[in-house]
C-alpha positions in Angstrom: -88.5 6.4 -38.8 -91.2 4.6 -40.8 -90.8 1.3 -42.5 -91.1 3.2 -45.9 -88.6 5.6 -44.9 -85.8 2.5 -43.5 -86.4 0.8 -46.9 -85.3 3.7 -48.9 -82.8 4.6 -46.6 -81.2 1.0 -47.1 -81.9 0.8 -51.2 -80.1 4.5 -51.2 -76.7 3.1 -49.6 -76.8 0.1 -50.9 -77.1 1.6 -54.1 -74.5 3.6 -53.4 -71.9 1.6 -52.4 -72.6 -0.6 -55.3 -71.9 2.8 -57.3 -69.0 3.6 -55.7 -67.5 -0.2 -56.4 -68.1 0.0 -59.7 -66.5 3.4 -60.4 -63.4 2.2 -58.4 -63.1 -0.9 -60.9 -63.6 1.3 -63.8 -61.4 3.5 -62.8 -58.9 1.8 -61.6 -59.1 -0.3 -65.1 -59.0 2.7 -67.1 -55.7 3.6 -65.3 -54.2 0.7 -65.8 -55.0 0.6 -69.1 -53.9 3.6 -70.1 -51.0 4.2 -68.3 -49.7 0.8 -69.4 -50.5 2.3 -72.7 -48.6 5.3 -72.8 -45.8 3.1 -71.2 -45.4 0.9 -74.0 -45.9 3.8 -76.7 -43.5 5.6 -75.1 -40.9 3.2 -74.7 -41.6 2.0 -78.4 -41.4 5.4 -79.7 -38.0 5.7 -78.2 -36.6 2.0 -79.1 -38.5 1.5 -82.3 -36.5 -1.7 -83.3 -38.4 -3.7 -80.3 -41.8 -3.1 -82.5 -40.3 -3.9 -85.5 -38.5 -6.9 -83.8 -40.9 -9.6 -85.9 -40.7 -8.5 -89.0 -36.7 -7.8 -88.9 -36.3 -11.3 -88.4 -38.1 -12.2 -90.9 -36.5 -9.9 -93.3 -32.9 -11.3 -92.1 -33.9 -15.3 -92.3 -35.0 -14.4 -95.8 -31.9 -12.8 -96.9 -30.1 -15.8 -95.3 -32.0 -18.3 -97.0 -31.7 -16.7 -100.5 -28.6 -14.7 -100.3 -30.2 -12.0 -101.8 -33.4 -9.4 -101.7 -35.0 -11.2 -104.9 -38.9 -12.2 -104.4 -38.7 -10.5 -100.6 -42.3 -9.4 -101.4 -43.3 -13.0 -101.3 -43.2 -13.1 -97.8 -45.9 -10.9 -97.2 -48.1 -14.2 -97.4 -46.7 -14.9 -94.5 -46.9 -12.1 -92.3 -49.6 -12.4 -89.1 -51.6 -9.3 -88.9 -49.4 -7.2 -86.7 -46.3 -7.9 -89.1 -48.3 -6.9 -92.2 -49.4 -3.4 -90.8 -45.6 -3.4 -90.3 -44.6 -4.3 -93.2 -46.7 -1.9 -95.4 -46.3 1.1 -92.9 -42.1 0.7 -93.8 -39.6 1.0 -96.2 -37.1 -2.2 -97.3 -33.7 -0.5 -98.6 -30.6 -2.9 -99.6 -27.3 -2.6 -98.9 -26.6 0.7 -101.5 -29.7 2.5 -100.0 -32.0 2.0 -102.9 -35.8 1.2 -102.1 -36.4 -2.4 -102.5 -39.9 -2.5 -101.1 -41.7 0.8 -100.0 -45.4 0.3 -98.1 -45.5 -3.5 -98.9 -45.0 -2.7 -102.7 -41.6 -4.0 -104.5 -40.3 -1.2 -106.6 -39.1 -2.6 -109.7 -36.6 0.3 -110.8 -33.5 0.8 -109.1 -34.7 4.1 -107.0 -32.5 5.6 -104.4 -33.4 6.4 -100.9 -32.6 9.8 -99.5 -32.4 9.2 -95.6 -34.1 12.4 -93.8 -33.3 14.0 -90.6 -36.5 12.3 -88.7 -36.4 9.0 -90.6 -35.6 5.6 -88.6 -33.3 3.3 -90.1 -33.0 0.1 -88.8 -30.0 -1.8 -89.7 -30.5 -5.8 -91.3 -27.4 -7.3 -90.7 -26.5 -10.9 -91.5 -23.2 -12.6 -90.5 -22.0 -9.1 -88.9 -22.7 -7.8 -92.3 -24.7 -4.9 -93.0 -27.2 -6.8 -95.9 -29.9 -3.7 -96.3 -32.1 -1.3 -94.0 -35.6 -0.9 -92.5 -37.2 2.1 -93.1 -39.7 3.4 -90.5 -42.6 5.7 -91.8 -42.7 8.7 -89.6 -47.1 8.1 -89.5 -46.8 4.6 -88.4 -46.1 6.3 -84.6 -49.4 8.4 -85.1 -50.9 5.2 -86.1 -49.8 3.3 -83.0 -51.7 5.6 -80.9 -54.6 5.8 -82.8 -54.7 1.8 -82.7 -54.1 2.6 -78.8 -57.4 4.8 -79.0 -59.1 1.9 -80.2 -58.5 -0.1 -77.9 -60.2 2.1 -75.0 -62.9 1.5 -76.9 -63.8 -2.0 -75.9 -62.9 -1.0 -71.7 -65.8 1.6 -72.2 -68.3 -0.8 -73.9 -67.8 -3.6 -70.8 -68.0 -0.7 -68.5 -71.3 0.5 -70.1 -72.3 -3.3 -69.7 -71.2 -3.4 -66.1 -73.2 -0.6 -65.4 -76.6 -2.3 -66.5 -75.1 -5.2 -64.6 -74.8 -3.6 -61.9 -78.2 -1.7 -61.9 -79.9 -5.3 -62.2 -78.0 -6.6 -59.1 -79.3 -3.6 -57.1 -82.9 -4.3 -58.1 -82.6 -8.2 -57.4 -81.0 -7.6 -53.9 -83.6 -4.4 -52.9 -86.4 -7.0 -54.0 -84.9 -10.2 -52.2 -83.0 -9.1 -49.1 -83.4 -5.2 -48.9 -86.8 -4.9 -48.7 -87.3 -8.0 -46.1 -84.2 -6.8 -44.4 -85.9 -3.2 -43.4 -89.0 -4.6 -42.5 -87.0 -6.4 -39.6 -85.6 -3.2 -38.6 -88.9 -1.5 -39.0 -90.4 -4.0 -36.3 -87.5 -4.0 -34.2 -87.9 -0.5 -33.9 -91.8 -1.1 -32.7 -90.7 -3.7 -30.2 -88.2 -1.4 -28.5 -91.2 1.6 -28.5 -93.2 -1.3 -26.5 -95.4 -2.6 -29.5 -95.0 -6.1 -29.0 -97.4 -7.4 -31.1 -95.6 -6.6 -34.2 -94.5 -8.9 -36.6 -92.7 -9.7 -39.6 -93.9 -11.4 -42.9 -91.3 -14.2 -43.7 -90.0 -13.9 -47.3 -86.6 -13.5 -49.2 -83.5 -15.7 -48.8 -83.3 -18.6 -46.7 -81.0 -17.2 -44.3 -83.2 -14.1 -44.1 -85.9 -16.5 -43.5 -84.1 -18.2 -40.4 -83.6 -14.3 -38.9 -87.7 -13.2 -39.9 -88.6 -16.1 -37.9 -86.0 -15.9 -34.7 -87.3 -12.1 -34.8 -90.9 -12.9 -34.4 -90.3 -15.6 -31.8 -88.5 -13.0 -29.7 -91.3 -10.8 -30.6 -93.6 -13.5 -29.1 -91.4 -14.2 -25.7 -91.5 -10.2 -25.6 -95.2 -10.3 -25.3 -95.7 -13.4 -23.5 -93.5 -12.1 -20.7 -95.1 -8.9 -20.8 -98.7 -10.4 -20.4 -97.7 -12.2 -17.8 -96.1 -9.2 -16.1 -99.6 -7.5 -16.4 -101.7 -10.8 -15.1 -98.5 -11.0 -11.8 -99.4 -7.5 -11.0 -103.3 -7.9 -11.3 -103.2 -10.8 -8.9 -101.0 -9.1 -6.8 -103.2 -6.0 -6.5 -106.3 -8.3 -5.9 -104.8 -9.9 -3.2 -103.9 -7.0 -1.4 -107.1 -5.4 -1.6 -109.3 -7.3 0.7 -106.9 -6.9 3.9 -105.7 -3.6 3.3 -109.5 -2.6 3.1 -110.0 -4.4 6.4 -106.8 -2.6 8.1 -108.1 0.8 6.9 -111.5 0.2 8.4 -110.3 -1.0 11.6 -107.6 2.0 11.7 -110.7 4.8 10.8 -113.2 3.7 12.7 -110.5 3.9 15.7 -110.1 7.5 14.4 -113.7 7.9 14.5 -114.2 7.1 17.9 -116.6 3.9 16.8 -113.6 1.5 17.9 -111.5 1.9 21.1 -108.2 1.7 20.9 -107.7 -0.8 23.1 -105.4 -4.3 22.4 -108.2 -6.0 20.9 -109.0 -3.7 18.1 -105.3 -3.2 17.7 -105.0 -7.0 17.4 -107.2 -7.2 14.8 -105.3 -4.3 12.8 -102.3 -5.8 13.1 -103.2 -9.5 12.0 -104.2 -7.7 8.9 -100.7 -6.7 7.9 -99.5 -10.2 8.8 -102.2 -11.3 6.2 -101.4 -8.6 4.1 -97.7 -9.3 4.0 -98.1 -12.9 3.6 -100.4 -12.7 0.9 -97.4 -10.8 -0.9 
């Protein structure tokens, strides 16, 4: 595998696995979100008086404080955000059933409620004594979940965020340790094929740095030791050559007839593989 080839190879998993982080936090954040979502919708749906908790005790202190439901509307002033959406999304009724407030507006004729089938009337009581009722509109449960919709809304924008976020990371870490990174496996690769003058350009991080330049002095060793290897077996070969040419004279002209075979010429053969073998 070329060096071009390792590089991309690299940039493609690493961008992959920084994909593949990402969409687990995402997802796992979108889960969470929404199921703890649905969870507290759910469980509001069926116990409506924990939403309306605030504003109930409000409503009761009030009627404590003044005895009566005269200037309730006054409190509105008071109300955080949360308590006002609940205030004007539900009906105050008094003690008789007659609509006191209705949607954050006091009524100022006396005007009878008529409790439906699929209203939700929550009780005020004050010193174990019935004092009026809370009135919750039907569409305020719509409303809850399109106020839940909403609030996805924001998740998606920081994931959309995260995503360029994450992009940029990837291009920063393919230009400062990627890139380096494959070139060192690029010329690792040469060095085990036997090329062992290759080398590597030092650049990126400092650790990166500290591995580019142990990688070239290995390199360097590598080829040292090889050289050296080459120049052991060049002297080795010259050193043989003169007496292995004088015993294969000696030994052919013997053959030949133009020596005798007697101990002499023998002799002289022989002290040419002692040479021979000492020179080794």
């Amino acid at each position: 595998m070329s060096q071009t080839e390792t590089v991309r190879s690299i940039r493609n998993r690493l961008f992959t696995l920084l994909l593949r982080a990402f969409a687990t936090v995402v997802v796992i954040t979108l889960v969470i979100v929404l199921v703890s979502t649905l969870l507290t919708l759910t469980y509001q749906t069926q116990k409506p008086e924990r939403t309306q908790g605030p504003i109930l005790d409000r409503l009761e202190t009030y009627f404590l404080t003044h005895g009566n439901w005269e200037g309730v509307a006054s409190i509105q002033r008071e109300l955080s955000r949360f308590e006002l959406f609940q205030w004007k999304n539900s009906i105050l009724l008094d003690s008789k059933e007659n609509i006191i407030i209705e949607k954050g507006v006091q009524v100022e004729t006396i005007t009878p409620y008529i409790i439906a089938v699929e209203d939700t009337v929550i009780p005020l009581v004050v010193n174990d004594e019935t004092v009026g009722g809370l009135v919750i509109i039907p569409g305020i449960l719509s409303s809850r979940w399109l106020i839940a919709a909403s609030g996805l809304v924001p998740v998606f924008i920081v994931s959309f965020f995260l995503a360029i976020l994450t992009t940029l990371i990837g291009l920063f870490l393919t230009r400062r340790v990627v890139a380096p990174l494959a070139e060192v496996i690029a010329a690792a690769q040469e060095v085990t094929n036997g090329n062992f003058e290759t080398r590597v350009h030092v650049k990126g991080p400092d650790d990166l740095r500290v591995l580019i330049d142990s990688f070239n002095q290995m390199a360097t060793t590598l080829q040292r030791n090889e050289q050296e290897r080459r120049d052991m077996l060049a002297d080795v070969a010259h050193e043989l050559r003169t007496p292995l040419t004088v015993l294969r004279g000696r030994l052919e002209g013997i053959l030949d007839g133009i020596y005798e075979a007697n101990d002499k010429n023998l002799s002289t053969a022989l002290a040419s593989t002692s040479l021979t073998v000492f020179s080794a």
